[in-house]
C-alpha positions in Angstrom: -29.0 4.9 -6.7 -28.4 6.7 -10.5 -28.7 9.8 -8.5 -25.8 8.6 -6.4 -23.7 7.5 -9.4 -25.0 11.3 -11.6 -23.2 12.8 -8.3 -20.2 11.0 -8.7 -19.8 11.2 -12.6 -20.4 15.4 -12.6 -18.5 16.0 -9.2 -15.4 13.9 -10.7 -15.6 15.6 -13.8 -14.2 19.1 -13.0 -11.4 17.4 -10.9 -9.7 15.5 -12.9 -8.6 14.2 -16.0 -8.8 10.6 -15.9 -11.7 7.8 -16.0 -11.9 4.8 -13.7 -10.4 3.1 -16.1 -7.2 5.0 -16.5 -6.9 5.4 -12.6 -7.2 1.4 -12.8 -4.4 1.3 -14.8 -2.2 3.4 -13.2 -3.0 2.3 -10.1 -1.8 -1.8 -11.6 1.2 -0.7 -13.1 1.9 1.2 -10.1 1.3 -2.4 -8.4 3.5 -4.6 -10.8 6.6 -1.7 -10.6 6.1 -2.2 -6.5 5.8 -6.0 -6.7 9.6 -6.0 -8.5 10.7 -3.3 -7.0 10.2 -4.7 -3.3 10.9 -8.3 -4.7 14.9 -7.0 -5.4 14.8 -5.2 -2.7 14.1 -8.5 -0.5 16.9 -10.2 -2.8 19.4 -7.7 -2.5 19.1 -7.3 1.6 22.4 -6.8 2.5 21.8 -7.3 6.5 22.1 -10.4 8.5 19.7 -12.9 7.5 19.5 -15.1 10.6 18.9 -12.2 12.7 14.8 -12.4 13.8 14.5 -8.9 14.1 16.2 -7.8 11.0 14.3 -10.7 9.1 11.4 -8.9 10.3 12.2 -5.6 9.4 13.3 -6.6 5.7 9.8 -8.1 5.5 7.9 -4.8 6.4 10.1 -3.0 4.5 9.1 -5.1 1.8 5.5 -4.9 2.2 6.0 -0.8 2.3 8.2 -0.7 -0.5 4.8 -2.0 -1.7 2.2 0.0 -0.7 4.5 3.0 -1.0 4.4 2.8 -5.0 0.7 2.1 -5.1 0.2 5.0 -2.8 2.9 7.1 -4.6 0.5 6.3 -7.9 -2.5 7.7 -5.8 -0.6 10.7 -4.8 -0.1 12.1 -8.0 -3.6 11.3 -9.6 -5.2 12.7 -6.4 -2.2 16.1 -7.0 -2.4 15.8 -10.9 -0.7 19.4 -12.0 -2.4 21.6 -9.0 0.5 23.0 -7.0 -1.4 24.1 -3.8 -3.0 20.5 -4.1 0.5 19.4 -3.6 1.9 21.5 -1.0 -1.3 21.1 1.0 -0.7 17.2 0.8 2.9 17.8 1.8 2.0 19.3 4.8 -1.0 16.9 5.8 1.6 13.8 5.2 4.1 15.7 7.5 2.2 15.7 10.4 1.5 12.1 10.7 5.9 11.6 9.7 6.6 14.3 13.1 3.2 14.1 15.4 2.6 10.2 15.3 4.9 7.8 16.8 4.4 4.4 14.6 7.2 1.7 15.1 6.1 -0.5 12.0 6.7 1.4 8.4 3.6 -0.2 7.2 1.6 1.2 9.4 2.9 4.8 8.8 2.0 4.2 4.9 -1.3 3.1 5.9 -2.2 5.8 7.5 -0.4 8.1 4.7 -2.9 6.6 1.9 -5.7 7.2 4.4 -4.8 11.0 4.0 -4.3 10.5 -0.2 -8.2 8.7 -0.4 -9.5 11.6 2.1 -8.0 14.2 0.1 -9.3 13.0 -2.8 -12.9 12.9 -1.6 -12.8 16.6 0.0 -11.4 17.7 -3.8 -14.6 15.9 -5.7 -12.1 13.1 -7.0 -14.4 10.2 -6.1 -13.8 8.0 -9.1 -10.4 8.3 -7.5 -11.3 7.6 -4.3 -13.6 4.7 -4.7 -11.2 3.1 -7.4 -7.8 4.0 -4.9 -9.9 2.5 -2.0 -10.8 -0.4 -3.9 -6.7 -1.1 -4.8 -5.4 -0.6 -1.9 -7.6 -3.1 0.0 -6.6 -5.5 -2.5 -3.3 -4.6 -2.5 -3.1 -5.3 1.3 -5.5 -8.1 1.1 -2.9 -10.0 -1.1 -0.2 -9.3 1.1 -2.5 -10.3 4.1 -2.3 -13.9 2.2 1.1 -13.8 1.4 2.0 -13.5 5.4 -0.5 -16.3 6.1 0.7 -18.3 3.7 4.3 -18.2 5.1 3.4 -18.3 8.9 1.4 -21.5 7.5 4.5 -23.1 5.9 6.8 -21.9 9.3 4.4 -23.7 11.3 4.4 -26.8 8.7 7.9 -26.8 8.7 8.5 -26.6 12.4 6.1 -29.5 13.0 7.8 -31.4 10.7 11.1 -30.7 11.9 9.7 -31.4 15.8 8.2 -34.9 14.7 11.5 -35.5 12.7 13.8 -34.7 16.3 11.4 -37.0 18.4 11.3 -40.0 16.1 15.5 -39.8 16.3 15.1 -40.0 19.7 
């Protein structure tokens, strides 16, 4: 197991600049600027609130605003100053945008920081791979509880309002 770790520490060390600490950081900040960021953008909607499918939208949209800035983060630690790093990622990131047909936004950014992580391991970055995989699942792990949370209180709600309607009757 140290010989796994010795691996990790001299391969990662010719690759980049930062420790697992620092990606950490970045990585946070990069979370809390997403959190606000996609919390005005839900407060700021401008389209039809009643509508179901637009409701739905703003909420994935949300959610990607989300993911996008933590991924964004990942992108340019994975990149750091290496142009051909960066025009190589561009072009890997295009073919999922024109080649695959995904109808929810989230799912195109999850597929987008699948790329970022596997980029990072074929460069050597593995601090930044194990620390980015590590965020990201908690980053959509907290938005998985956030969803069940409010399909919870929908379904709380409607009961409520269903035993309210038959006791008038």
């Amino acid at each position: 197991m140290s010989e796994l770790f010795q691996i990790i520490k001299e391969s990662s060390a010719n690759s980049i600049s930062q420790s697992p600490i620092n990606i950490f950081l970045n990585l946070s900040l990069a979370l809390i600027i997403g959190w606000i960021y996609s919390y005005v953008y839900r407060i700021t909607y401008a389209g039809a609130r009643k509508d179901r499918q637009l409701k739905k939208e703003m909420r994935s949209m949300q959610y990607t605003i989300l993911l996008l800035t933590v991924g964004g983060a990942l992108i340019w630690i994975v990149v750091a100053d290496n142009l051909v790093r960066a025009f190589g990622l561009a072009g890997a990131l295009s073919l999922i945008r024109f080649r695959t047909v995904l109808h929810e936004p989230i799912n195109t950014v999850k597929v987008f920081i699948a790329i970022i992580l596997g980029m990072s391991c074929g460069l050597g970055q593995y601090y930044t791979a194990i620390v980015g995989t590590m965020f990201v699942c908690l980053v959509l792990g907290l938005i998985y509880l956030v969803v069940k949370r409010e399909k919870a209180y929908k379904k709380a709600h409607r009961q409520v309002h269903d035993s309210n309607e038959e006791f008038e009757n």
